[in-house]
matplotlib code that plots the C-alpha trace (Angstrom):
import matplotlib.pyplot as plt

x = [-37.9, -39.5, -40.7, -36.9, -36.0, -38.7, -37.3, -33.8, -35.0, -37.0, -34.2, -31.7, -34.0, -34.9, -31.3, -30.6, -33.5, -32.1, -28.3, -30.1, -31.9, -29.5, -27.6, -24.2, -21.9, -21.0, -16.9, -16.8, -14.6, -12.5, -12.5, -9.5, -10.2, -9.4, -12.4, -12.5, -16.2, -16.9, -13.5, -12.3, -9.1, -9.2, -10.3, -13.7, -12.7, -12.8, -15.9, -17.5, -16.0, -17.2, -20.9, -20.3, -19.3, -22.1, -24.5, -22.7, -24.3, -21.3, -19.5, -20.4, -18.8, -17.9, -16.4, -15.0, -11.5, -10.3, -6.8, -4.9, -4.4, -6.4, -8.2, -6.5, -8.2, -10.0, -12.0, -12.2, -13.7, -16.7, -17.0, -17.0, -19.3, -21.8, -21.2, -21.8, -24.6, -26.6, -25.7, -25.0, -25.8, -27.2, -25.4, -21.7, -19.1, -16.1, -13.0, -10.1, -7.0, -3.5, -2.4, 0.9, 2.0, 3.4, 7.2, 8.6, 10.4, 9.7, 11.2, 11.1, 14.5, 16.2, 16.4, 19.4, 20.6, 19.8, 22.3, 21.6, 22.0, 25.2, 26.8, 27.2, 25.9, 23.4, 24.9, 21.6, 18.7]
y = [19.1, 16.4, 18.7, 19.2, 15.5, 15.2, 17.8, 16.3, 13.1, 14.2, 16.9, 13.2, 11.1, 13.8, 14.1, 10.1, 9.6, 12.2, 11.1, 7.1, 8.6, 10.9, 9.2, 8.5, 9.9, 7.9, 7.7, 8.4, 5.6, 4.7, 0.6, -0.7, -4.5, -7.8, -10.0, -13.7, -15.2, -18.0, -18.3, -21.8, -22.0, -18.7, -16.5, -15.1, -12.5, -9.3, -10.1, -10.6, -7.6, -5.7, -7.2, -6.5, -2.3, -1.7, -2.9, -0.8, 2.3, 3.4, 4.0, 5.9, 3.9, 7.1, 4.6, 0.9, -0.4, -3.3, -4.3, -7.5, -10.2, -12.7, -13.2, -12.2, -8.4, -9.3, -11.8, -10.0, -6.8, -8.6, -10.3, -6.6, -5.1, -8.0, -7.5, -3.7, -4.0, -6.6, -5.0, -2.3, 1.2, 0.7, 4.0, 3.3, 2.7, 0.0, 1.0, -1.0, -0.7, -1.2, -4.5, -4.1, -2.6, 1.1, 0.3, -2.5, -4.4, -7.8, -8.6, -6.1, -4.7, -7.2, -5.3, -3.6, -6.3, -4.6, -3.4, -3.0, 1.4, 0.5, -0.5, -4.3, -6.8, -8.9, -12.6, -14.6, -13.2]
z = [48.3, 46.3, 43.6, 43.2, 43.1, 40.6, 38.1, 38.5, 37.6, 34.7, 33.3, 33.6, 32.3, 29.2, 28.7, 28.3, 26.1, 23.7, 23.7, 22.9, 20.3, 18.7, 15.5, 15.4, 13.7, 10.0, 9.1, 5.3, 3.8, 0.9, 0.5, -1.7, -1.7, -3.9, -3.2, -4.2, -3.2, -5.2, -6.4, -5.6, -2.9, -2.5, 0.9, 1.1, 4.0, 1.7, 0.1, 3.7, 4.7, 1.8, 2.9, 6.7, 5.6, 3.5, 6.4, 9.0, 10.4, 11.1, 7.9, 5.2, 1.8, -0.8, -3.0, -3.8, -5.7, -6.5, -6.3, -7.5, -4.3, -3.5, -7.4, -10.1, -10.9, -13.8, -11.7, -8.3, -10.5, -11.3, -8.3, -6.6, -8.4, -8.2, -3.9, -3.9, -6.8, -4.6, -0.7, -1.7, -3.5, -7.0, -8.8, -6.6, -9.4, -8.7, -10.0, -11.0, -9.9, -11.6, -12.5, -11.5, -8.2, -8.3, -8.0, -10.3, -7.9, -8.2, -4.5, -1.5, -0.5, 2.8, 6.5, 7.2, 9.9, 13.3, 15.8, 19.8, 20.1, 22.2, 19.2, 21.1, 19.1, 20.4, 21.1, 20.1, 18.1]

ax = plt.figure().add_subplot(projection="3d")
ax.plot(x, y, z, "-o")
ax.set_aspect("equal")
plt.show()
């Protein structure tokens, strides 16, 4: 009887030691950003981000863009490729991004004003 508690604990214990050691598995991303660090009044939360990916285990970066937002593009490119040149992998390319948005737009379209599926309108929104 106790030889058989014995092997159950050492099969459970074998079997907890390999799921601890076994690597998880790495999400391959895309990441479309518009860093500003070190622009002044501007955020620094996509530059951090950048930083925080490229240490994580748990993604696997396949490539980096820059888009206009937060810096104007011609400023947030550098600043990008200085981020993933430093933290992250030497031969990764940063590509740029459009300067305009697809659509030319200049203002998105107003909401339909919404209706209750009764067909009552509401009387305060």
């Amino acid at each position: 009887m106790r030889l058989r508690i014995r092997v159950v604990v050492v099969a459970l214990v074998t079997a907890v030691m390999t799921m601890a050691q076994a690597a998880p598995s790495r999400v391959a991303v895309w990441i479309d950003t518009d860093p500003a660090i070190g622009e002044p009044e501007r955020d620094v939360d996509d530059g951090l981000a950048l930083v925080q990916a490229f240490r994580s285990p748990e993604l696997d970066i396949r490539g980096v863009s820059v888009v206009f937002g937060n810096a104007p593009l011609d400023r947030g490119l550098p600043i990008a490729r200085r981020i993933v040149r430093s933290v992250g992998q030497q031969q990764m390319q940063v590509f740029r991004a459009p300067r305009r948005p697809a659509t030319q737009r200049s203002r998105p379209r107003r909401a339909a004003r919404w209706r209750p599926p009764c067909g009552r309108r509401p009387s305060r929104f």
